[in-house]
N, C-alpha and C positions, 0 to 999 in steps of 0.2 A: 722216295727222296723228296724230300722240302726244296720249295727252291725259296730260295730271301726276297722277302719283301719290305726295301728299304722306300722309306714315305720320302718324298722330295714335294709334294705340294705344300699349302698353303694352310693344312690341316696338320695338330698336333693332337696325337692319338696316347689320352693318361688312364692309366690303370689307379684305380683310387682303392685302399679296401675300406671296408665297411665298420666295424668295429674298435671304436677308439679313434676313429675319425670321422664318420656319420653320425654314427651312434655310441652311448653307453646301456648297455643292457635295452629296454626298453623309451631310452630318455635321448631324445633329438639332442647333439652336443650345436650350441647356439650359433646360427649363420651357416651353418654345412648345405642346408635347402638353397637357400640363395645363393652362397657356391656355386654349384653344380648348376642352379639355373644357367649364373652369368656364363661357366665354361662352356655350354650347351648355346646359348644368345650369340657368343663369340665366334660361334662356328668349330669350336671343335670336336675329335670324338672322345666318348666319356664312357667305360667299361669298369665295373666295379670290379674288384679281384678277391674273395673272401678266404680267410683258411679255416672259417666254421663251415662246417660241413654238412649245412643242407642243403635241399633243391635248390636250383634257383628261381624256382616257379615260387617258394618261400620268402626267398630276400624280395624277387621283386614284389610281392605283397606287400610285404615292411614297408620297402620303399615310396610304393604309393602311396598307403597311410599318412606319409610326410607329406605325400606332395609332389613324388619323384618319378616323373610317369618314359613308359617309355624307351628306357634306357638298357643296357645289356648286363649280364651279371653272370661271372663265372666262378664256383665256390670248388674246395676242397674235393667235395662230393665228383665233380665231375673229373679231378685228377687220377682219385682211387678206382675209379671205372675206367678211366686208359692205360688203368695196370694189369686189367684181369681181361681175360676172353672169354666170350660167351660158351668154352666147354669145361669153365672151370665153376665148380660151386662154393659157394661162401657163405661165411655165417656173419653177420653186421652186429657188432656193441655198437650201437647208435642211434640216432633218429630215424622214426621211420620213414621220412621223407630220404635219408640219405639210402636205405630199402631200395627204396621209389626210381632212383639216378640207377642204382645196381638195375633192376629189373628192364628198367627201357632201356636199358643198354645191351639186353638180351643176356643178363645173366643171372643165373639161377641162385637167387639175394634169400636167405631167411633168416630176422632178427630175433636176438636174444629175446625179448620180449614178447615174445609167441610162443615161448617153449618152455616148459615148466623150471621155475628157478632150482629145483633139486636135480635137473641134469636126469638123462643123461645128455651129454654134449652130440652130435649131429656128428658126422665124417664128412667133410669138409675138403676143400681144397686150399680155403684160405680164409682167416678169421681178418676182417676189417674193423678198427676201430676210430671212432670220431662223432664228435656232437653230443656223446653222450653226457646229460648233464644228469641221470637220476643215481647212476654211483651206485647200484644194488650188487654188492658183495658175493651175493649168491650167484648173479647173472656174470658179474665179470669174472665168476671161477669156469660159467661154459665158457668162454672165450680162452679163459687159460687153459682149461681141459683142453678143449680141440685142438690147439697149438702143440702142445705136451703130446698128444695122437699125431702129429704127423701135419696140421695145418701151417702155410706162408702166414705168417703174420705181415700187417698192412695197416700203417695209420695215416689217415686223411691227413693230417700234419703231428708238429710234433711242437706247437709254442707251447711252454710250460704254466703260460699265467694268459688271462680273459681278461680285459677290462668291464668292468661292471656297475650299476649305479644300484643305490641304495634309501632308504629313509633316513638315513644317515649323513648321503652324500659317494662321492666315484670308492668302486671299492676295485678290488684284485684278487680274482678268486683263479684256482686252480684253472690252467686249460688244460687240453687234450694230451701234453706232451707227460704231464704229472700222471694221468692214468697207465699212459705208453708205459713211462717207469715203472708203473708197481707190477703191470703184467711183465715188462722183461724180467724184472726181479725173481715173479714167481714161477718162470717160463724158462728160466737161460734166455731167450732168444732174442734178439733183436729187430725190431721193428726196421724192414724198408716202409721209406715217408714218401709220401707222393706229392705233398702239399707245400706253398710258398718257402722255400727260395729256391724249390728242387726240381729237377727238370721236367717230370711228368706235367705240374703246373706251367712251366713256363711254355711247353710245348701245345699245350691245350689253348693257353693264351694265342699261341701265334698260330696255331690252326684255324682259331676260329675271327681271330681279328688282324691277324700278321703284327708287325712290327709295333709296340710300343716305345714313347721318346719319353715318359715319365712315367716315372710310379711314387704314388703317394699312401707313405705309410706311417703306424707307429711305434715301428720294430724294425731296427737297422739288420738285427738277423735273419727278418722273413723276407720283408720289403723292400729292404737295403740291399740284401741280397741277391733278390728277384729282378733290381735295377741292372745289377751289375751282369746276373746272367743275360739278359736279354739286350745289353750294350744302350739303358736308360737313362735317364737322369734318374736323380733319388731326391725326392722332398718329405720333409719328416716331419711329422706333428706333436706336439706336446699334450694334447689331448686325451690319450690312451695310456698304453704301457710306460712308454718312455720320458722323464723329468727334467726338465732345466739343469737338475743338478747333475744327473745322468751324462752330459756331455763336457770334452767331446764323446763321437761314438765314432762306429767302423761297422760298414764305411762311413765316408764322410759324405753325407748330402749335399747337393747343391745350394737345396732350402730348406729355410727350418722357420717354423712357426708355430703360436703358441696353440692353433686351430684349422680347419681348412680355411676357412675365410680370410686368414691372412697369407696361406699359400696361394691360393689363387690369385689374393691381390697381386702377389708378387708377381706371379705366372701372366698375367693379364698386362703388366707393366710393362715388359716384358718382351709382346708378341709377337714383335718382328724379329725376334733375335731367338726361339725358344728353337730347340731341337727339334731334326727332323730326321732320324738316325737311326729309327727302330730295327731290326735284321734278324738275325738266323737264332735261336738264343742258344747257348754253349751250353 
């Protein structure tokens, strides 16, 4: 049994994710670094929330890279591992850092990508899929096989679209949930999600940090969601997925801004009045 951990100090504890509001693909989105400094200078806590699905030993690498030291990060990857138990075996379409979360978590993980793309498929207990960005047709048919023989399917999330950047400029490519579909398609079966706005995520969240009073996203369906499950505010960025012309949305956010740097301003305006509410998440 959980017991709630409702925040009443002086500290406001936001869940930020990464994607579409840190970042585009490989490209800093402008003022996100100084963000997170000032919410960090002002004394609050700062946990990032990802539904890409790898380590988090990965994100925070990234994050350093900017600049972003320090700080805590809980991805997709760790949701799909408080799905399964270490006497169940799994086969991962994914990163092999996402592998990596499987194994230290004491369960017996072996990727698509170790095993020869003409199959045969492994026996299995449960095929996971997330992260994966190489698409190899032949690899995501083991994954359908094993499913088709008798394996749980399981996706680290299920958002339909990435935000992404380009030579071009911000692009929108397929996410994780567009795969999810073509394997139910070819599977019958339906994917259980473990990832933002569903409760395996929200429950990881509050294991490992209790209650959050914001979540800043840029997906009313993950983020917006995830607010709502864990009794949050919701601030939403125009940075990522979601466009000016996009709204309104649902839920309804408290804040809305065209970047982080301008949520936070707001959030920082703010201080003495922000939410201090986080609890049990439903």
């Amino acid at each position: 049994m959980i017991q709630t951990l409702c925040k009443s100090g002086p500290v406001t504890r936001i869940a930020i994710d990464l994607d579409g509001v840190i970042w585009r693909g490989t490209e800093l989105i402008a003022g996100s670094d100084a963000a997170i400094h000032a919410l960090v200078e002002a004394g609050h806590d700062v946990v990032f929330c990802t539904n890409h699905a790898q380590s988090p030993a990965m994100k925070l690498a990234a994050l350093s890279e900017f600049g972003m030291n320090g700080l805590a990060v809980v991805t997709a990857a760790q949701a799909a591992a408080a799905c399964c138990t270490p006497e169940q075996t799994v086969l991962i379409l994914g990163d092999q850092s996402l592998s990596e979360v499987f194994r230290a978590a004491g369960i017996a993980a072996v990727n698509v990508d170790d095993l020869p793309a003409d199959g045969p498929a492994p026996r299995v207990d449960m095929v996971v899929v997330g992260a994966y960005s190489v698409w190899d047709r032949s690899r995501i048919a083991l994954a359908a096989d094993a499913i088709r023989s008798g394996a749980s399917f399981l996706a680290t999330n299920d958002d339909s679209t990435f935000p992404a950047s380009s030579p071009i400029g911000p692009r929108i490519l397929p996410g994780n949930g567009s795969l999810i579909a073509a394997i139910a398609a070819a599977t019958g079966v339906k994917a259980q999600v473990a990832g933002k706005p569903h409760s395996a995520m929200a429950q990881v969240l509050f294991e490992h940090f209790g209650g959050i009073d914001i979540v800043v996203g840029d997906k009313p369906e993950t983020d917006g969601e995830l607010a709502t499950r864990m009794g949050a505010e919701f601030a939403l960025v125009l940075s990522g997925v979601t466009a000016e012309a996009d709204l309104p949305v649902q839920p309804s956010p408290t804040y809305v801004g065209a970047n982080l740097a301008q949520i936070v301003e707001m959030i920082l305006a703010e201080d003495a009045n922000l939410p201090r509410r986080g609890g049990l998440p439903r």
